[in-house]
C-alpha positions as a printed Julia matrix, in Angstrom:
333×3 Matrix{Float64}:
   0.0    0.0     0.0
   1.43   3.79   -0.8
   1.19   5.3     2.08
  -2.01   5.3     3.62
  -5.91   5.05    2.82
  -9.24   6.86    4.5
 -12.22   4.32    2.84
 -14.34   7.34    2.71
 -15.84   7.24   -0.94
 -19.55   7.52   -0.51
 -20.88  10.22    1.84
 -24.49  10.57    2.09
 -26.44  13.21    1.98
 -30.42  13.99    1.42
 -31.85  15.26   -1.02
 -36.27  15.57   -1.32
 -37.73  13.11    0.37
 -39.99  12.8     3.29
 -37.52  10.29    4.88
 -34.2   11.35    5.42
 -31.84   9.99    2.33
 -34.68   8.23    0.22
 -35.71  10.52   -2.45
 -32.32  10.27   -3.88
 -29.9    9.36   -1.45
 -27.13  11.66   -2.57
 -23.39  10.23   -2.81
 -20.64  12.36   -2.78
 -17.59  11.2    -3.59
 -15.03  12.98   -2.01
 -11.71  14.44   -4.04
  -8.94  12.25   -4.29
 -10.79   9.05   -2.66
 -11.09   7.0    -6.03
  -7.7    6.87   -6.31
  -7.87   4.82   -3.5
  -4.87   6.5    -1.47
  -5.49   9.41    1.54
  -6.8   12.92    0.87
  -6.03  13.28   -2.87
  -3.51  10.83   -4.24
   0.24  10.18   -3.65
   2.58  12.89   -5.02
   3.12  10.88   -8.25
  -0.6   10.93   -8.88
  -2.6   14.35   -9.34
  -3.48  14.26  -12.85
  -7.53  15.13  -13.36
  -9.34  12.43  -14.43
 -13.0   11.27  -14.9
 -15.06   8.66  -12.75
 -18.09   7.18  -12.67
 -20.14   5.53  -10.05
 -23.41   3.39   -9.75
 -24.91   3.56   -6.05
 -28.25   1.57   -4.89
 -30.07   2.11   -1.94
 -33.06   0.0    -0.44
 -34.75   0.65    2.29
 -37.32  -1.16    4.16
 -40.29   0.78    5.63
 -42.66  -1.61    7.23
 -42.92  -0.56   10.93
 -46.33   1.09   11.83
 -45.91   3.77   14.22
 -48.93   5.43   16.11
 -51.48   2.84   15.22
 -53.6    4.48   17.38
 -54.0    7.82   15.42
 -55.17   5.77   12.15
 -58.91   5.22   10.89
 -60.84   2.36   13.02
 -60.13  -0.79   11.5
 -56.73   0.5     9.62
 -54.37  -2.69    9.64
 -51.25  -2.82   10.48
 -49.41  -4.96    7.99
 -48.65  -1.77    5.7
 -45.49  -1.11    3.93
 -43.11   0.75    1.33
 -40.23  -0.84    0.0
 -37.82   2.0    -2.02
 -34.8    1.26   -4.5
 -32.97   3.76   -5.51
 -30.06   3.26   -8.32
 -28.04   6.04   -8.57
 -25.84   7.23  -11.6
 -22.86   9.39  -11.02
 -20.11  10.51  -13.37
 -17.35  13.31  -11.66
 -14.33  15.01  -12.75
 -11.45  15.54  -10.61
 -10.12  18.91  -11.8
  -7.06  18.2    -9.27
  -6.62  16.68   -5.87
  -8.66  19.27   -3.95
 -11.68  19.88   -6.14
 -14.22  17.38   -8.11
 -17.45  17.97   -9.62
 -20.49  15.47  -10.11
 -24.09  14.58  -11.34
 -25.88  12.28   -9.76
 -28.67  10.65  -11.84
 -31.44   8.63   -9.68
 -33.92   5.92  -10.68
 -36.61   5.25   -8.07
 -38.51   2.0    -8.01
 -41.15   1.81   -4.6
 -43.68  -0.74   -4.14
 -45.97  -0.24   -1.4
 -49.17  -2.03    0.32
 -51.85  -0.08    2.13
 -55.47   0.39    2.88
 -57.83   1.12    0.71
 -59.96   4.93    0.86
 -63.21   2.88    2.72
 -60.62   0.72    5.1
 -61.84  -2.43    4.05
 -59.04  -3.71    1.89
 -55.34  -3.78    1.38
 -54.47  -2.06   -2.07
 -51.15  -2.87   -3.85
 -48.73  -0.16   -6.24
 -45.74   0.96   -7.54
 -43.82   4.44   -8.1
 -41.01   4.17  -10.41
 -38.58   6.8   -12.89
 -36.2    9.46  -12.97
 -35.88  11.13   -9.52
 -34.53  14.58   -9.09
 -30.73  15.02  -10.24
 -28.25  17.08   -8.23
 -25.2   18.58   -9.13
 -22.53  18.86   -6.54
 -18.65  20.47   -6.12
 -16.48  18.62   -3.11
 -13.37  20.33   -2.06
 -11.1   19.42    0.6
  -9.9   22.29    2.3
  -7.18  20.92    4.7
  -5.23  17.63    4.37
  -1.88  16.37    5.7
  -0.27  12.74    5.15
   2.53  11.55    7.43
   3.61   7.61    7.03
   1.66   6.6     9.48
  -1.07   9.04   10.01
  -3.52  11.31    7.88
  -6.45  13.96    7.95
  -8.45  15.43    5.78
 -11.39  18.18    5.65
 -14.43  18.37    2.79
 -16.75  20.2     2.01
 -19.26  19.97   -0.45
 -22.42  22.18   -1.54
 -24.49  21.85   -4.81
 -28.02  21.86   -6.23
 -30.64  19.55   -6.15
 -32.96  20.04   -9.6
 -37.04  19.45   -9.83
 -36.3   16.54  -12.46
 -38.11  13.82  -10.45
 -42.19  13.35  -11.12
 -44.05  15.31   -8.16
 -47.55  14.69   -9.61
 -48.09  12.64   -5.99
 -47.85  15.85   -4.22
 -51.24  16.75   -5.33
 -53.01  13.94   -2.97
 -51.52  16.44   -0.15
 -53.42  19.35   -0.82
 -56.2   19.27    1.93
 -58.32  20.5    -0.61
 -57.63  17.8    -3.57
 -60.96  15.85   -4.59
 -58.7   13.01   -5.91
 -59.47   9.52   -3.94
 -56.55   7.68   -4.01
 -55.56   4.74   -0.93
 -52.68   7.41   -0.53
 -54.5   10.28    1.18
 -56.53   8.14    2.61
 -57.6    8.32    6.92
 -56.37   4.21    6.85
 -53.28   4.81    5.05
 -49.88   4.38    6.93
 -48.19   5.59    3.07
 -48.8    9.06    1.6
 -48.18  10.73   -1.64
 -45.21  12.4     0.1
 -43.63   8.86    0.76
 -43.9    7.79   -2.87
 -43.3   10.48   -5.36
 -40.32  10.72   -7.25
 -39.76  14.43   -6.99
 -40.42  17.44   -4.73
 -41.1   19.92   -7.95
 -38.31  22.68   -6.54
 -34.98  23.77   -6.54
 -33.07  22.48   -3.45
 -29.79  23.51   -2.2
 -27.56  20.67   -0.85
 -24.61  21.68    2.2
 -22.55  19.17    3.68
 -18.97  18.65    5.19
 -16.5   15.67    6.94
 -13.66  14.78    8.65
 -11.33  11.68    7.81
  -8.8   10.57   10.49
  -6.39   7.85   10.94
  -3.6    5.91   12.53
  -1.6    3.3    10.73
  -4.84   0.63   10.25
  -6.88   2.86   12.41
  -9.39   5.35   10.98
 -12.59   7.66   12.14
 -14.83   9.25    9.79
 -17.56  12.14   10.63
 -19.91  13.98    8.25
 -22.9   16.69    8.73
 -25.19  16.92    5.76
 -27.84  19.42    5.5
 -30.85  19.98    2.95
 -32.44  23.28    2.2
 -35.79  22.87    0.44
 -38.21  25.12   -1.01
 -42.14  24.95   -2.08
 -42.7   22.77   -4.39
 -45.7   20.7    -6.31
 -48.95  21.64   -4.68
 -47.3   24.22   -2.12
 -45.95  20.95   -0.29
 -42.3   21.73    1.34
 -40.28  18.81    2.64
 -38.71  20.4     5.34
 -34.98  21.14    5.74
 -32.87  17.98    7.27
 -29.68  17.39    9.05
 -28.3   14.09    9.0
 -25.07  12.99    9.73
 -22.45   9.71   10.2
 -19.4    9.4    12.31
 -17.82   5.99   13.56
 -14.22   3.97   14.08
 -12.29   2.02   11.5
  -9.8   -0.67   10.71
  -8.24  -1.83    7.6
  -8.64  -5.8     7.85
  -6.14  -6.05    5.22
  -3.74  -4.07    2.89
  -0.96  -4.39    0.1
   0.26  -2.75   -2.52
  -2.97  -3.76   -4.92
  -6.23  -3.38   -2.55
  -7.2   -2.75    0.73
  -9.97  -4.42    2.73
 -11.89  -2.08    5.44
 -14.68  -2.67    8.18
 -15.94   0.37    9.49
 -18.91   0.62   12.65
 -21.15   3.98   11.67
 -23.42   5.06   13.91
 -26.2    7.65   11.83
 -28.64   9.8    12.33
 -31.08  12.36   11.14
 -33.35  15.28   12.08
 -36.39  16.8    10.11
 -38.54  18.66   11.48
 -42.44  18.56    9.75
 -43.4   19.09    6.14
 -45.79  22.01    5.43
 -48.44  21.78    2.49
 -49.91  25.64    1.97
 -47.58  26.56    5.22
 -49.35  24.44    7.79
 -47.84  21.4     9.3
 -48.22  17.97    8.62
 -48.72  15.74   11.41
 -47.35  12.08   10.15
 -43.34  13.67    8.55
 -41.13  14.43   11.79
 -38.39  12.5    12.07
 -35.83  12.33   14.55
 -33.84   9.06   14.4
 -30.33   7.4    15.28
 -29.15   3.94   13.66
 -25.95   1.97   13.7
 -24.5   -0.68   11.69
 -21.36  -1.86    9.93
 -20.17  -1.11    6.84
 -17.26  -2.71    4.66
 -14.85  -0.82    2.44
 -12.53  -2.32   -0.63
 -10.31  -0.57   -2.33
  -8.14  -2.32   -5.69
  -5.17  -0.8    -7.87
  -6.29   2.77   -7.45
  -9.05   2.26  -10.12
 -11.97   0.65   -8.34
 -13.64   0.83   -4.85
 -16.76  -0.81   -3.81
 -18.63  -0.58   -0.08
 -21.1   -2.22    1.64
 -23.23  -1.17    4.24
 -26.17  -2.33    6.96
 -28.09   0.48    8.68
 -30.86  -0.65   11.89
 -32.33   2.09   13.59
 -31.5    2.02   17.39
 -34.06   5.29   18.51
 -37.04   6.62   16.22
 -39.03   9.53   17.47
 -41.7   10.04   14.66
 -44.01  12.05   17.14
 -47.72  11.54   16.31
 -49.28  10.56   13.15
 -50.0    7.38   11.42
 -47.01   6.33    9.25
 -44.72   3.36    8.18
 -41.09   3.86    9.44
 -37.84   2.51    8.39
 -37.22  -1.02    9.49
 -33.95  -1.28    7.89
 -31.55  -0.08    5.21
 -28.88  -1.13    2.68
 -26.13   0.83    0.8
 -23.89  -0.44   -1.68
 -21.58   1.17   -4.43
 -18.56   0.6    -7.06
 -16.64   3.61   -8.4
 -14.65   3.46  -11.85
 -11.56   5.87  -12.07
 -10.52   6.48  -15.82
């Protein structure tokens, strides 16, 4: 191995969704990580290049919270599955800066109750979800043999690309029936459309640390929406990672990584016409493990597991994540 390596490729960050990271689930990949060495590439190795990633994202929601604030007779056996694939290609105009779009393609599935509560009603949501456009720059960095830190920051703009047409079963004054503005319904429009129908601005930044095998990694990602379809506004969210490291196994061709994240996110409630919703707060911490490789400087691929450990969804009748998975490869060429 050259040096050293901080497995910190794919850093998430929100876009629009009602649930933190599902609308999109942003990845950033930060300057100089592809080449699979620390904070922008050995000495020997700053050339630009270009890269491309593909990043999926499935997430389980099929925990009822607040059964007791649904419609008599609303059952509990509701759920929304989301995959998200995500298409990135970057350029690394040096070692410090890189610039990316980040393509999604949403596919949810969901079960629910029908408007009159008698019935469970099947469907699907699937397409082009909103694209972003994000710049990552690391503004401090040093390498030493045996040690290494870096600083990012990143900040871009999420686009209204994604289909919001869902948004309209929000408006309290809609006269479409639909099982997803239904009084039985544990899934709403919100959950499943593919866009928010404005212009977002995306904020984030991280820390990378480590120690001979030894790493930590800590990011803060925040979301800044706007009004969108039907005067609904997801609402601004803060999420963030952080958690220890170890590289399992290294040499001069790939590295091997297991990393324990602990994650969490904040959002406070959605407002359709500028009055609060009562089923979108989410406060929410998880933890799980995640595994890093790393070969020849040209490809990296990660795995991770995310189980939420404390959910504080307030009131309102909604299905909540039961689990999560990320995985991504990056190509550098």
């Amino acid at each position: 191995m050259k040096n050293l390596w901080i497995p910190s490729l794919f850093l998430i960050v929100s876009t629009a969704a009602a649930r933190a990271c599902d609308t999109c689930g942003c990845e950033f990949c930060e300057p100089g990580a592809i080449n699979g060495l620390a904070f922008g590439g050995s000495t020997a190795d700053k050339s630009s290049y270009f890269f491309s990633s593909i990043a999926e994202q499935y997430t389980d929601y099929s925990s009822i919270k607040n059964i007791g604030d649904a419609a008599p007779g609303a059952s509990p056996d509701q759920f929304e599955r989301s995959a998200i694939t995500q298409f990135i290609v970057g350029y690394q105009v040096n070692e410090r800066l890189g610039v990316q779009i980040n393509v999604p393609y949403i596919y949810r599935w969901y079960r629910t109750m029908n408007n009159a509560g008698t019935a469970m009603d099947s469907g699907q949501s699937d397409g082009l979800g909103d694209v972003s456009i994000v710049a990552n720059y690391i503004v401090a960095r040093d390498v030493q043999p045996n040690w290494g830190y870096s600083w990012r920051v990143s900040g871009g703009v999420k686009l209204p690309t994604g289909d919001s047409s869902l948004l309209e079963l929000e408006d309290p004054n809609t006269t479409q029936l639909s099982p997803l503005n239904g009084d039985s319904s544990a899934i709403g429009g919100h959950d499943v459309a593919l866009g928010s129908g404005s212009v977002d601005g995306i904020i984030a930044t991280g820390i990378n640390v480590n120690w001979q095998r030894a790493f930590f990694s800590a990011d803060v990602d925040y979301a800044i929406r706007s009004a969108g379809r039907a005067d609904y506004r997801y609402s601004n969210e803060l999420s963030w990672s952080a958690g220890p490291g170890y590289r399992l196994f290294e040499n001069a061709d790939y590295t091997l990584s297991l990393q324990l994240l602990a994650t969490g996110e904040y959002k406070a409630a959605d407002t359709v016409q500028g009055v609060g919703t009562d089923d979108t707060f989410v406060s929410s911490v998880g933890l799980g493990p995640k595994v890093l490789f790393n070969w020849n400087q040209h490809f990296t691929a990660n795995l991770a597991l995310e189980v939420p450990v404390m959910q504080h969804y307030d009131t309102g009748f909604q299905a909540v994540e039961t689990y999560r998975i990320k995985a991504g490869v990056t190509f550098r060429f």
